[in-house]
C-alpha positions, 0 to 999 in steps of 0.5 A: 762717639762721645757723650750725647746731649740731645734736644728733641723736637716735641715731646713724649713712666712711668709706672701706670697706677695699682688696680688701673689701665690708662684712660683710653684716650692718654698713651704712654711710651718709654724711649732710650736713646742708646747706641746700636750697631747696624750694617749697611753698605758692606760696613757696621757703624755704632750709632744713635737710636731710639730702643735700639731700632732703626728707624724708631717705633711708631707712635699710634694715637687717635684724633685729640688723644694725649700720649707721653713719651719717656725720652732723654731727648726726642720729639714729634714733628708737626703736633701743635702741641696746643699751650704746650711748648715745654714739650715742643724740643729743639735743643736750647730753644724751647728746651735745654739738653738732656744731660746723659743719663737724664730723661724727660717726660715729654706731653703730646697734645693732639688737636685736630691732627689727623693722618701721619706725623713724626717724631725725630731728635732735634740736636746736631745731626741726631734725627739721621738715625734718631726719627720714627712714625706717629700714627694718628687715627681717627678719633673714635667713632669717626671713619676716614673721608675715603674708603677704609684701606685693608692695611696700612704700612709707615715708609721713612725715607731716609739717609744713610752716612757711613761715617759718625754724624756729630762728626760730619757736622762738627768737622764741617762747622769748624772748617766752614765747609759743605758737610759730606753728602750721604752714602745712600737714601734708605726706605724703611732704614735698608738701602736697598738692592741697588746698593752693595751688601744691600739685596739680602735686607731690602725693604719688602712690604706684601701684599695681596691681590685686589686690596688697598694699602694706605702708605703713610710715605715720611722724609727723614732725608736729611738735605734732599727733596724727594721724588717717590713711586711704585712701578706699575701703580697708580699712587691717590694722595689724600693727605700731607702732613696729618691733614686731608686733602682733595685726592690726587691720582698720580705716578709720583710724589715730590716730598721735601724732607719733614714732610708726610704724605698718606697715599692709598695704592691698589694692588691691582696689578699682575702678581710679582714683585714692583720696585717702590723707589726714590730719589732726590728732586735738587734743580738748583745750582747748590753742592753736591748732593746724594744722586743715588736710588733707594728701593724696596719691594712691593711683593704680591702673595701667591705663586708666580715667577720671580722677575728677572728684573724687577720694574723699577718706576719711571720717576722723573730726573733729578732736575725736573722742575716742572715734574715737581711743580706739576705735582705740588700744584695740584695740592688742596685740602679736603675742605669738607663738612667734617674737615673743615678749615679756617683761612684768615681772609684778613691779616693783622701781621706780616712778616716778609723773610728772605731765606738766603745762603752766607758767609760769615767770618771765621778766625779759626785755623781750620776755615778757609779765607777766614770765611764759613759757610752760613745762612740767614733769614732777613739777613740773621743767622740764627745762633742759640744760646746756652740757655733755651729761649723758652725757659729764658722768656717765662722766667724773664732771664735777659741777654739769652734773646733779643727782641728785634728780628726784622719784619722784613729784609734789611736791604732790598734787591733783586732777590732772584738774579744772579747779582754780585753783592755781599754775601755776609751776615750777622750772627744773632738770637733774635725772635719776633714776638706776636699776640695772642690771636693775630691773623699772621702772614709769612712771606718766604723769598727765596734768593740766589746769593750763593746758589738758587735752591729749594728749601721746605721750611718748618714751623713748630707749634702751627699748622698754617695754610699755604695760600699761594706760592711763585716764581721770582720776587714777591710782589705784594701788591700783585701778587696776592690776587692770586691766593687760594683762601677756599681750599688752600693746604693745611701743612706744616712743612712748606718747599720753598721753590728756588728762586721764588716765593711761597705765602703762609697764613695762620692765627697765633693761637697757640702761646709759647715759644715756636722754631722756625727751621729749612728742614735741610740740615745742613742749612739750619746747622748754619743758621736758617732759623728764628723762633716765634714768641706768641704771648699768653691770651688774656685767660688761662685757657689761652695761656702757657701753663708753667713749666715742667715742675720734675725733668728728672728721674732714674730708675723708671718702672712703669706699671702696666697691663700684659698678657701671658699664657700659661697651662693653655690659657691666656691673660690679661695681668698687672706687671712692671714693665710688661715683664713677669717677674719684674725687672730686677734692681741691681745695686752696691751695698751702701747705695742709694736707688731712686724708682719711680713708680705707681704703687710698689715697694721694695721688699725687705729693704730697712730704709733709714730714717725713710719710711716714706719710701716704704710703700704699703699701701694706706700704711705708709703711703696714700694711693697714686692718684691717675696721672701722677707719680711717686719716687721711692728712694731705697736708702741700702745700709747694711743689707748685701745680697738679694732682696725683692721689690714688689706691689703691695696694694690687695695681691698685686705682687703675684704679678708686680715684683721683681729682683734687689741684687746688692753686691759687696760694697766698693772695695769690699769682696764676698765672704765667699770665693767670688762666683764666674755667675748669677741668676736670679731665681723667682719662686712665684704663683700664677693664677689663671684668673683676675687677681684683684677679683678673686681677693675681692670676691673672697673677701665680700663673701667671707671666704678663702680665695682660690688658690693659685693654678700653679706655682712658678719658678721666674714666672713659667710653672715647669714642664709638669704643669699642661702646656708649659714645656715650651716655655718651661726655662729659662735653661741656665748651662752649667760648667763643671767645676764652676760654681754659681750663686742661685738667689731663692725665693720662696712665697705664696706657700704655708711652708715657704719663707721670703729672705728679703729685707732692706732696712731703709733708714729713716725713710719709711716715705719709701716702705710702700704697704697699701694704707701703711705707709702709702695710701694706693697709688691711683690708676695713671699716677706714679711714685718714685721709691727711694731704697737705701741700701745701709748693710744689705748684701745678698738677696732681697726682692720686692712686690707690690703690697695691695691686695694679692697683686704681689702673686705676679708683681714682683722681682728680685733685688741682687745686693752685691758686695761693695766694690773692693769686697768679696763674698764671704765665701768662694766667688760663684762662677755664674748666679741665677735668680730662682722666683718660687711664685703661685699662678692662678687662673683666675683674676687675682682681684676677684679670688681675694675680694669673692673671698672677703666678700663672702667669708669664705676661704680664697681660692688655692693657686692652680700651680706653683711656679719657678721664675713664673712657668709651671712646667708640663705634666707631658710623658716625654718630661719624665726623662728630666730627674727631678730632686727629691723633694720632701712631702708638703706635710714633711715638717721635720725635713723643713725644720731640719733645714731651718734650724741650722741657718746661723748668721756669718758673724764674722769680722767682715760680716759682723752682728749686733744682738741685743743681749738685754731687752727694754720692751717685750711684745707676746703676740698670738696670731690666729685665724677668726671670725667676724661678723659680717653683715653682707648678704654674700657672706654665709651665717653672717660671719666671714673669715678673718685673722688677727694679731693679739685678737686685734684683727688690722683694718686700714683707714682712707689716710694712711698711717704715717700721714696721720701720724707725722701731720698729727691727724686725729681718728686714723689709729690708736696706740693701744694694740695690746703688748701681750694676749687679752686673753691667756688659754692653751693657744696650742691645744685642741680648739675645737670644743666650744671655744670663741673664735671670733675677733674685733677689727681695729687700727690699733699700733704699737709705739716704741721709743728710739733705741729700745732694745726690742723682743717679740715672740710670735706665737701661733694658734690653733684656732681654726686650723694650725699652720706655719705662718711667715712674718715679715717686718718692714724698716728692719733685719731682726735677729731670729733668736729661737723657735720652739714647739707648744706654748711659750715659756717665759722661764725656761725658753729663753735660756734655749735662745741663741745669741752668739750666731742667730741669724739676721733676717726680716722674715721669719717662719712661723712654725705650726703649733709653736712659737718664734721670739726675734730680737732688733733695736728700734733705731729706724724712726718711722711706722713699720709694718708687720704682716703674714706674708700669705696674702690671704691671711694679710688680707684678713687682717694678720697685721700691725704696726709698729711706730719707732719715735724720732730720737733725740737729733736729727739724724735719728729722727725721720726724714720729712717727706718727699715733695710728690708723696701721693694725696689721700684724697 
């Protein structure tokens, strides 16, 4: 089919912000335009939708709501969309093509809208397949003008053509022929039981006796008027194009294509089965048209026998054009109190626009008598240009429009007779211009050149009122005393009769640049079609506001509120993208990834010369404010693997984290032999509480949160936790003799380490730690993180990085070998992603603020987990064998395994350790005191824990802002190279020894290029135990480990430097020490952190700044544009 660029009719991720839901009035959709397969009619075809779906999703909003729709190219129909037209769509009229791959955010501002709309695609012929549903409810605390319906169900008539769409236009167009006519009508994308290989997926809608449905009944046929009913029932009509009107009861509708209808049906018939039907209303003497009936199935509940013959309804015939003048008559609006309307009485422009069909010359081969088929209004056959008319007219661009559309026809004759003139027209892009706030009227004058016909005429930007319509020509004199300026019908559509007239009146209220179109698409591909310019007012409030400043974005991610049922609970948490774990980010080693999200970051990524990216929240980045965004840029270097992303703002990464695979760079293989497979395997937490309450709580009280309810493993605890066997997965099916790579994570546990790391070369804009390098990204707003991918291969993940969010915001980053590479190994048949994750019952939120609030330690996590399940802890799993896993005290089996991980080192695969050091850190990590003033907390002291007796605190602004701007009072320099003071770190603590610590933002600075050494050492104060440090902008070399106290003599010639391994999270053993070794040659501030949350929480963490180098490729980049404010 080619490539698709698509215009859309009227606008629509991003990632909502950390710790927030949308505001409750503003609604968020994500819309991919992508090919699907659906069968109808005996055949498949592959065809344009939207998230695969035929017709596409409903759109739900209430009265005056906003709702943005991420979309490479689709619009509503009918929304106003008030000063709003770079939302409105049509393809290079108010917008140009969304290039494939592209996207765009498109705003919907609902007015006084009120009922169904709809949205569609607005380029060549895309809205056949490329269409859905907008439901707007009343706005809250208000209730329908009529009895509250039981249920409600969307019908979308529409058109089925066997054939590719672009193609029936395009081949038309180049022989200036009528395109084919469809192969059938459809209700709800089915044909119905009418139509061959139809019967077994007709449309059915149940129902149950003596319940009132409202139908919101929408036109998507593509060139035919419909007639519409339902065999035995009466149809009450109470609104037409989002606006109500005065009831109509009647058998049948006539509906024009881009017209709705709400109708209320009673099932008050006998139980059975009742054919609702359709088909074409076409009384003019034009082309062929799609003469056949679609059906679907009004089925009562209950138990009857099945009909023989299900009764179709008596809809009139296809000619009838009383039937359809008899129904369109009767339509007035509600005019209440509580609906009002505003008739202009009075008018300050009139436009009178024949509507006709033409010829226009035609020099190519495939046109026969050098002629095609066209159409015209006031004798202009619209013709758009390469650029839209929008951008042309606010940016001032000339030759793209003309000013000049007649006011009225050129020639006058006998509009409606049959009358042997020229046919010709002129091709042209011409517009006419309107102030703001004049009282308009539009005349439309049907003709008879070529064929009578009927035409239902649409107007973006406006709801007008039709105040009077008529057979033959429009007399202006006469024919004016006939309008209906009490209760005419507010619409948005009009059907133009043939051979007649019809008089719109609206106030030009709405500034900006407005398509005018016949809804059959036929004729508006040949030209019936001019455009609207309403001038700004002369105040803002009545003014376009500038355009979309950012059409872009790649990677779309969006933070967001879903619920989840494990160990037999249900709850509400924070994921990405409703998926736990998140989603995960596949890339090439080398590559460059650009998301756009709320408030995470990648995990483990170096990030050269970004940090910016980083995303730590208020270390690196300032929160994302509500309704704003932040594009990270993940730069890869030399990573290849699996690394993760996830949130870092308070314990967001429980739920917000996912997956980075970075395959071998192009032209590159595996050190392996290549495996058939993979999977990504996410080791996680699951609390059945809030996660932010939980860290909130612990933290007022001074206390340890809870632990989490059960670990998981991508997101299900397992079948030996309660309630998780069903959900317990996923089961991957192995093949003898073929080989998979598992990507393994471990997290959330003393004795678990994370092996994730992209280094982001002096882009720590993108790191992402709350306060860090990012200040939170606030509730509504988003941020796109870069990640640069240098040298990177394997398995990172990332998580968010604020407050415990990361225990369920979280995934896996698959880095795989460059293409042309190989794994350094044999090539696995499959892979898998393997998530060890925390589950907690409660809400992680409130376990880590308790926690703080109090002094007191948080609550443990009710399960562990593997890719988020628990499992079952039912008899009937025992016949599952489980591995022998070693005891959770087993620290010889645990350093047996760490001990023999050495890096490849080989002649692909190369390391770089530094065999002379400039600058050395000793830095004691132990868990504390500190005063603690609140009333929750218990003998005024909470918990709290800290690096060199340093116990970190983040300020409002964070770090990288101020120190990149220079801003004074954020951090100082002096965070200490060595323990204030020395003792046996290692010995028994218990007797008298002061535990207490001081809070403070205290920072190390390193020049660019010091060969750097920091040994970790551990403590006992309070309780001795293994810690995982993580450090961000770096993979370090993990030179030794050792028990007791560090000797700077004698353990340093124990230090591996031939094959160490290169890792940028390193396990802490209990009682003992760690010394790693890197150079500082990624400029930015980095951030150092236990990665148990809790401990983070309290304070274990510092910062490490790496001055720019001496030229501007070892100097950080400036920050991106969109950084989030921390205001």
């Amino acid at each position: 089919m080619g490539i698709c660029r698509l215009g859309f009719l009227v606008g629509f991720l991003w990632f909502m912000a950390m710790n927030c839901m949308a505001q409750s009035n503003t609604h968020h959709y994500n819309f991919v335009l992508q090919q699907a397969q659906f069968t109808r009619l005996c055949e498949t075809k592959t065809m344009l939708t939207v998230n695969g779906s035929f017709p596409g999703p409903t759109i739900h909003a209430r009265r005056g709501d906003t709702i943005y729709v991420n979309v490479h190219n689709e619009g509503e129909h009918g929304v106003k969309q008030p000063r709003n037209p770079w939302s409105d769509g049509p393809e290079n009229i108010t917008q140009c093509p969304i290039q494939p791959g592209k996207n765009f955010t498109y705003e919907i501002i609902l007015s006084n809208e009120e009922g169904t709309l709809w949205w569609h695609a607005h380029s060549d012929w895309s809205r056949a397949t490329v269409h859905g549903a907008i439901v707007i409810s009343p706005a809250r605390g208000a209730t329908y003008p009529f009895p509250a319906p039981d249920a409600e169900q969307t019908i979308i008539l529409g058109s089925w053509f066997k054939g590719d769409l672009k193609a029936i236009i395009d081949d038309a167009l180049a022989a200036g022929s009528e395109p084919a006519i469809s192969n059938s009508l459809t209700i709800n994308g089915q044909p119905g039981d009418l139509y061959p290989c139809s019967a077994e997926n007709t449309y059915r809608y149940q129902v149950n006796y003596g319940k009132t449905y409202l139908l919101r009944v929408i036109n998507a046929v593509m060139n035919e008027e419909q007639f519409f009913g339902i065999a035995g029932h009466r149809l009450t009509v109470v609104g037409q194009d989002a606006a109500y009107i005065k009831p109509i009861t009647t058998s049948y509708i006539m509906i024009t294509p881009g017209q709705t209808m709400d109708i209320l049906v009673s099932a008050n018939q006998t139980p059975s089965e009742y054919y609702m039907a359709s088909r074409t209303f076409a009384d003019g003497t034009g082309p062929p048209f799609d003469n056949t009936t679609t059906t679907a199935i009004l089925q009562y509940n209950g138990n009857y026998t099945t009909p023989s013959a299900i009764p179709l309804p008596p809809l009139p015939r296809f000619n009838d054009t009383a039937a359809a003048d008899s129904y369109t008559g009767r339509v007035r609006s509600l005019a209440s109190k509580n609906h009002p309307i505003n008739v202009p009485q009075s008018i300050n422009r009139r436009l009178y626009m024949a509507i006709a069909l033409n010829f226009l010359p035609c020099t190519a081969a495939t046109c026969v008598n050098s002629t095609r088929v066209a159409a015209s209004m006031n004798n202009v056959s619209f013709e758009a240009k390469p650029i839209d008319i929008l951008q042309a007219y606010y940016r001032s661009i000339d030759g793209v429009f003309d000013r000049d559309f007649p006011s009225e026809p050129p020639n006058y004759y006998n509009f409606t007779a049959n009358i042997n003139i020229d046919v010709t027209t002129a091709a042209g892009t011409k517009v006419t211009m309107l102030n703001y706030g004049e009282s308009v009227e539009i005349v439309f004058q049907g003709t008879d050149l070529l064929a009578e016909m009927n035409h239902p005429m649409h107007l973006h930007g406006f709801s007008f009122y039709l105040v009077g319509t008529g057979k033959g020509n429009f007399n202006n004199v006469t024919d004016p005393k006939s309008y209906n300026l009490i209760d005419p019908p507010e619409i948005n559509t009009v059907a133009l009769p043939k051979s007649g007239w019809a008089a719109i009146r609206f106030v030009a209220d709405n500034p900006g640049v407005w398509f005018i179109h016949c809804h059959l698409e036929r004729h508006s591909s040949w030209g019936m079609d001019t455009v609207l310019i309403v001038r700004n007012g002369k105040t803002r409030a009545t003014s376009m506001p500038s355009s979309v400043a950012v059409l872009l974005l790649i990677l779309c991610s969006r933070l967001q509120q879903a619920q989840f049922t494990r160990l037999c609970e249900t709850k509400t948490m924070l994921t990405v993208n409703g998926s736990f774990p998140g989603p995960t980010i596949r890339a090439r080693r080398g590559d460059t990834i650009y998301v756009n999200v709320h408030n995470e970051g990648e995990h483990g990524v170096k990030q050269p010369r970004n940090p910016w990216s980083d995303g730590p929240e208020n270390i690196t980045q300032c929160p994302i404010q509500p309704g704003k965004n932040f594009t990270y840029e993940i730069i890869l270097s030399n990573e290849e693997g699996t690394l993760w992303w996830h949130a870092h703002s308070d314990w967001s990464r429980a739920t917000v984290h996912g997956a980075i695979v970075i395959s071998p760079a192009r032209g590159t293989t595996y050190p392996f032999p290549a495996p058939e497979a993979e999977q990504t395997i996410i080791l996680g937490s699951w609390f059945k509480g809030d996660l932010k309450e939980m860290i909130d709580d612990a933290l007022a009280a001074g206390v340890l949160p809870e632990q989490s309810n059960s670990l998981t493993i991508n997101g299900q605890p397992g079948d030996l936790y309660p309630c998780s066997a069903a959900t317990t997965g996923p089961v991957y099916k192995i093949v003898r003799d073929k080989d998979y790579a598992y990507c393994k994570w471990k997290f959330s546990r003393a004795n678990n380490t994370c092996s994730h790391g992209v280094k982001q070369p002096r882009n720590p804009w993108s790191d992402g730690p709350e306060n860090i390098t990012q200040c939170p990204i606030q509730p509504g707003k988003n941020f796109t993180y870069e990640v640069i991918l240098s040298n990177e291969e394997g398995t990172l993940w990332w998580h968010a990085h604020s407050d415990w969010s990361r225990a369920t915001v979280h995934g896996a980053i698959v880095i795989a070998p460059a293409l042309g590479t190989t794994y350094p190994f044999p090539a696995p048949d499959a892979e898998e992603t393997i998530i060890l994750g925390s589950w907690f019952k409660g809400d992680l939120k409130a376990i880590i603020d308790e926690a703080l609030a109090t002094g007191l330690p948080p609550e443990q996590s009710n399960s562990l987990t593997i890719n988020g399940q628990p499992g079952d802890l039912y008899p009937c799993s025992a016949a599952i064998p489980l591995p022998l896993l070693p005891r959770f005290d087993n620290s010889a089996a645990a350093e047996s395994f760490t001990g023999r991980v050495r890096s490849l080192a080989s002649k692909n695969h190369p390391i770089n350790v530094p065999q002379s050091i400039n600058r050395r850190l000793y830095i004691t990590i132990a868990l504390n005191k500190s005063p603690c003033t609140a009333a929750t907390c218990a003998e005024r002291t909470g918990d709290a824990a800290s690096m060199n007796n340093v116990s970190f605190e983040a300020k409002p602004i964070d770090i990288l802002q101020a120190y990149y701007r220079s801003i004074d009072g954020v951090f100082d320099r002096d965070f200490p190279s060595e323990p204030p003071k020395y003792y046996n770190f290692t010995g028994d603590m218990t007797a008298g020894f002061d535990i207490t610590t001081a809070k403070g933002t205290k920072v190390t600075m390193l020049n660019y290029g010091e060969s750097v050494e920091i040994v970790f050492q551990g403590t006992n104060l309070r309780a001795a135990m293994n810690h995982p440090i993580h450090l961000h902008g770096f993979s370090f070399y993990l030179v030794g480990t050792g028990k007791g106290n560090f000797n700077n003599v004698t353990d340093p010639k124990s230090y591996n430097l031939i094959d160490p391994p290169e890792i940028n999270t390193v396990a802490l053993p209990k009682s003992g020490w760690a010394a790693i070794r890197f150079i500082a040659d990624n400029p930015g501030v980095w951030f150092i952190h236990c990665h148990l949350e809790r401990h983070s929480s309290w304070g274990m963490d510092t910062v490490l700044i790496v001055r720019n180098g001496r030229t501007r490729a070892t100097s950080m980049r400036p920050p991106p544009a969109s950084l989030p404010s921390c205001s």
